[in-house]
LOKOLDREN-467456 format. One record per atom (N, C-alpha, C): x, y, z; residue in one letter. Coordinates in steps of 0.2 Angstrom, whole numbers, plus 5000, padded with zeros to 4 digits. Last residue first. Layout:
<pts>
XYZA
...
</pts>
This chain:
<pts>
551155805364X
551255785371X
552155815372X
550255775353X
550755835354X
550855845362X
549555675351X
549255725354X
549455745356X
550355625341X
549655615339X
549255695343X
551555605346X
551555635341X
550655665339X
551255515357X
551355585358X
551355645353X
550855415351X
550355445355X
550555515357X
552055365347X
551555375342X
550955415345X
552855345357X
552955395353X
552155405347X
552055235362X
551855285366X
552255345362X
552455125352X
551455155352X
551555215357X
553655105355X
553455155350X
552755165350X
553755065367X
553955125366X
553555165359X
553354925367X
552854985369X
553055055367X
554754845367X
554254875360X
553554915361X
555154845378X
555354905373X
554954905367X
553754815390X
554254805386X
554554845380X
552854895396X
553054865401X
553854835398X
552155065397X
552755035396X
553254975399X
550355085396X
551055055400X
551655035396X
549655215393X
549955155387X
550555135395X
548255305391X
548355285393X
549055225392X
546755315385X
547355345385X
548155315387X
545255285387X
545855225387X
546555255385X
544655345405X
544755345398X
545455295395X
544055255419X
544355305415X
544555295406X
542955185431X
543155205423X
543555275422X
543755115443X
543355185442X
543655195434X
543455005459X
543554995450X
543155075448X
543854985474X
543355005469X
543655015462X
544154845484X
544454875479X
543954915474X
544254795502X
543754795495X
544154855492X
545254665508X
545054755507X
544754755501X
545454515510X
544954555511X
544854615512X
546854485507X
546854505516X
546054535514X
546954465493X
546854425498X
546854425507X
546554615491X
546354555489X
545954495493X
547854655493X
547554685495X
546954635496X
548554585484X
548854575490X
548254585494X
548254615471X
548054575473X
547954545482X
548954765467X
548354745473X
548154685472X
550154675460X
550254685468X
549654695471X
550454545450X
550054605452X
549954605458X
550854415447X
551354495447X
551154555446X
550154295449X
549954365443X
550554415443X
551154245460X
550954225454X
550854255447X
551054355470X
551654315470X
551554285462X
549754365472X
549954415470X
550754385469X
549354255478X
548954275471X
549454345469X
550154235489X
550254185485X
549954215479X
550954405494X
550254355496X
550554295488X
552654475497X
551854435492X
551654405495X
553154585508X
552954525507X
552554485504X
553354725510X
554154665509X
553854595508X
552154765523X
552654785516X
553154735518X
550554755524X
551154715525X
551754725521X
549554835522X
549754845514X
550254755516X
548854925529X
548754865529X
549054795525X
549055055529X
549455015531X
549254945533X
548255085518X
548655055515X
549155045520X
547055095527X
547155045524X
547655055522X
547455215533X
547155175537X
547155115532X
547755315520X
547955295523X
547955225529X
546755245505X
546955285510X
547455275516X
547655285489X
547555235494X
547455275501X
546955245474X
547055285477X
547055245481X
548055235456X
547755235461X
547555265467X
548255215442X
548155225445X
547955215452X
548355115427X
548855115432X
548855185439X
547055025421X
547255085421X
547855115427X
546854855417X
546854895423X
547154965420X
545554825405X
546154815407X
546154865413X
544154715401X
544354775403X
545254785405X
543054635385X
543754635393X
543854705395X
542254545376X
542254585380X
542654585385X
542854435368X
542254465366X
542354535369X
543954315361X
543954385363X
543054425359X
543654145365X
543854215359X
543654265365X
543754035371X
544254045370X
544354125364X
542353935370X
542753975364X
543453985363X
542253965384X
542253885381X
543053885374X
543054125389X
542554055389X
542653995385X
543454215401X
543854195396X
543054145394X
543954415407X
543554345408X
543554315402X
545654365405X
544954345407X
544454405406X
547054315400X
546454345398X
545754325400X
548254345414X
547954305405X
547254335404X
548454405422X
549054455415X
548554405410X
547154485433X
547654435429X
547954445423X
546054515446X
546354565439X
546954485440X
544454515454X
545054475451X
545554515447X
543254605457X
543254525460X
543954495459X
542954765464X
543554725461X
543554655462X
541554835461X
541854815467X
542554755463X
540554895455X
541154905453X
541554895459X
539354825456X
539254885459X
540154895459X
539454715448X
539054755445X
539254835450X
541354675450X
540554675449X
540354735447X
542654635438X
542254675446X
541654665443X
544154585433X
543354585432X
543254615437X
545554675422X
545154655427X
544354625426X
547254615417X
546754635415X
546154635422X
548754685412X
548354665418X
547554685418X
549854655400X
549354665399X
548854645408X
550954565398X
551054625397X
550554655401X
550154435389X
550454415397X
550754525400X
548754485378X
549554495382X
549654465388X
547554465376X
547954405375X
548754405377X
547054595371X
546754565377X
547054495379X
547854625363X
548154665370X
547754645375X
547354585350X
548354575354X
548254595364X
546254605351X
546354555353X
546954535355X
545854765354X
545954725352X
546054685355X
545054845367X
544954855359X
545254805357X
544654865382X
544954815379X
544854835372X
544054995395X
543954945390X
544554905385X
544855025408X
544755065403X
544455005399X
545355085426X
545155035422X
544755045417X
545955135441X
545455125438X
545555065432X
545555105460X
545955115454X
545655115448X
545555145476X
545255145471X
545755145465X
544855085493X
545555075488X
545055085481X
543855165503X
544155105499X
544455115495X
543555265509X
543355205513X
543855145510X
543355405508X
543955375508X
543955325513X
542355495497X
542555435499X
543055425503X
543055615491X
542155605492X
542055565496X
544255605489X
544255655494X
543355665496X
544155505476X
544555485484X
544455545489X
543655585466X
543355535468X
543455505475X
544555675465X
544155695467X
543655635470X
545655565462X
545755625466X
545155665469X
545255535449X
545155485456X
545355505459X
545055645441X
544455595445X
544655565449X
546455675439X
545955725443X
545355695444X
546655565432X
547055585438X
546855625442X
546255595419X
545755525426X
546355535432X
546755705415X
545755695418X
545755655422X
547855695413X
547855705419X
547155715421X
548355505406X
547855565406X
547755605411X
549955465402X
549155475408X
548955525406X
551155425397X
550755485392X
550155475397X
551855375403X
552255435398X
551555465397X
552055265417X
551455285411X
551455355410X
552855195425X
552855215418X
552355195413X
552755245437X
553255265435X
553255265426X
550955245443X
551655215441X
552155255434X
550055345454X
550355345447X
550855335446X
549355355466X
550055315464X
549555315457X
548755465480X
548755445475X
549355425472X
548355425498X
549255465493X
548655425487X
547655545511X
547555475504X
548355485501X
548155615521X
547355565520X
547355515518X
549855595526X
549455625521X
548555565522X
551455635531X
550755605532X
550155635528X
552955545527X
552655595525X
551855585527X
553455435531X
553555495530X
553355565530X
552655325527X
552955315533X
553055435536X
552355355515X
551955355519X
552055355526X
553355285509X
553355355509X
552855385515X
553155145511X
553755185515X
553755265513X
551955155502X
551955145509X
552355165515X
552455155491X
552155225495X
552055195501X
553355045490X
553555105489X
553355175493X
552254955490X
552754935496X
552955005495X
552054985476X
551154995485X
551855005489X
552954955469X
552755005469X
552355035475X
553854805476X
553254845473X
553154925474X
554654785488X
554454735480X
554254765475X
555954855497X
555154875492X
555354805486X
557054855501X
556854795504X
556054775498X
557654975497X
557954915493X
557554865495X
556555105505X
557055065506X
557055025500X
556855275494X
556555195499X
556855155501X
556855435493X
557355385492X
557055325499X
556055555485X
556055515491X
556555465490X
555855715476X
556155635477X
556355615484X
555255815468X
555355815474X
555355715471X
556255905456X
555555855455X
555755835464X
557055955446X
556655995451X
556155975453X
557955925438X
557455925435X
556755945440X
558755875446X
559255895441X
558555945438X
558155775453X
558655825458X
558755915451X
558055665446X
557255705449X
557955785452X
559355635443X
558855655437X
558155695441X
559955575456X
559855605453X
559555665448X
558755475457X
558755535463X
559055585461X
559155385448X
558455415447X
558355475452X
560455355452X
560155385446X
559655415445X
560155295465X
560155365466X
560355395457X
558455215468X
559255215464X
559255285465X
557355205476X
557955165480X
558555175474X
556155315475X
556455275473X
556955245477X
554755385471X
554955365477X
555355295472X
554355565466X
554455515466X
554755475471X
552855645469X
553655635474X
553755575471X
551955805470X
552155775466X
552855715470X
551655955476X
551055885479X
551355815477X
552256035470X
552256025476X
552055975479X
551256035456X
551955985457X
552156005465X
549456025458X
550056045459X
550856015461X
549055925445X
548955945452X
549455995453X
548855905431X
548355895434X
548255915443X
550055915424X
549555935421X
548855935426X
551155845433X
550955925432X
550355935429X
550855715426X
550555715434X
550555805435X
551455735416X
550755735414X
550455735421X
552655755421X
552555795415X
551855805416X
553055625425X
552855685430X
552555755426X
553155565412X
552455545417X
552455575423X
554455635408X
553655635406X
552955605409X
555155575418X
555055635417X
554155655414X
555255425415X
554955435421X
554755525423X
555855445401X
554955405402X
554755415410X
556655575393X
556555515401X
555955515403X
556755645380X
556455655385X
556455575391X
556955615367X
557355635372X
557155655378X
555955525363X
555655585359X
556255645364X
556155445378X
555855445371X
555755505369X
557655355388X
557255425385X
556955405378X
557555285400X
557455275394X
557255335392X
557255285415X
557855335412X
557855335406X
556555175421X
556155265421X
556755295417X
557255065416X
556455075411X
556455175414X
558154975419X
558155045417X
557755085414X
557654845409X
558054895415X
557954935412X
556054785410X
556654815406X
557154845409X
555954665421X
555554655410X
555954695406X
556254695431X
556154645427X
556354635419X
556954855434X
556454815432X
556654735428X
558054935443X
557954855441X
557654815439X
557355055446X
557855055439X
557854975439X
555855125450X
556255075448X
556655055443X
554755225456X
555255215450X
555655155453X
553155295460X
553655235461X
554155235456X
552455435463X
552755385460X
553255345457X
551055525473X
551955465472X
551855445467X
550455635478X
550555585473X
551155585473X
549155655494X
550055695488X
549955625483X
547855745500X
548255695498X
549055725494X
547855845512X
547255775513X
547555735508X
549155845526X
548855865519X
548355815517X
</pts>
């Protein structure tokens, strides 16, 4: 297949348990962001990749193709990668488990953009509007260069100066593309030290030197990292009748 899309679920989260089975609006936050991944490809192409059989269940129950990982995954990358093991494909596109409301436009951009290319790892990335969200630990923000080559991404606020004020920032957009030939490059089960620290996994990437392309997308978009996200993404659904 030239790609499919995975996404990674995780009942153990850190920050929230049980983050994909939270229902909003009664609907299950890992539901709804397959919800949005149908608006943009074909669900045949569509695989959650988990290690709980809650979550195996609920895909099972709701006719969603589900992959079961190994418990060794640190990370969502570690995820498809063991999916990858599996299943053979050009590129896998990773849209994380929770993002309820993605826009499926920048999902068919970087889908289109990955089958132009497939030299480089691509994710994207939307501008900054407040200052609460450029100052979130919550919050993965990026710098890249001019030729949108990925220099950094960190949960504090950068790019940062003297001041310490909010001018200009970008934040990450929780997609990706990976081709195969690199994402075996990936080393599954192991943080690198920058990506151990920021608790941002393509750092890993990074630090083993694979170049990372940075792809504007729209700011749509809402990670649910903590429960009080939820309600800015009921508010969005209400908005855009999601």
């Amino acid at each position: 297949m030239k790609y499919i899309l995975i996404i990674p679920a995780r009942y153990k989260s850190s920050r929230l348990m049980g983050k994909p089975l939270i229902k909003i609006d009664g609907i299950p936050m890992l539901i709804r962001t397959v919800n949005q991944c149908k608006k943009a490809i074909d669900p045949k192409l569509i695989y959650v990749a988990t290690d709980d059989k809650r979550i195996e269940r609920l895909c099972k129950k709701e006719n969603v193709n589900v992959i079961m990982t190994s418990k060794k995954c640190l990370t969502g990358t570690d995820r498809v990668l063991d999916v990858s093991k599996k299943i053979y494909a050009k590129t896998y596109i990773n849209v994380q488990g929770d993002e309820p409301v993605i826009n499926p436009e920048d999902i068919k951009k970087i889908i289109s953009l990955s089958q132009k290319s497939n030299k480089d790892i691509l994710t994207g990335y939307c501008k900054i509007s407040t200052k609460k969200m450029y100052r979130s630990l919550n919050v993965p923000k990026v710098v890249f260069s001019k030729n949108k080559d990925l220099l950094y991404a960190s949960r504090a606020p950068i790019p940062s100066n003297k001041l310490k004020k909010f001018y200009e920032a970008n934040r990450q957009v929780c997609i990706y593309s990976f081709p195969r030939a690199i994402l075996k490059k990936f080393s599954s089960n192991k943080k690198t030290p920058l990506e151990r620290n920021e608790d941002i996994e393509y750092l890993r990437f990074l630090e083993k030197g694979i170049n990372i392309k940075c792809i504007k997308m729209s700011n749509k978009s809402i990670s649910v990292d903590v429960l009080s996200d939820i309600s800015e993404v009921k508010k969005a659904i209400k908005e855009r009748d999601l």
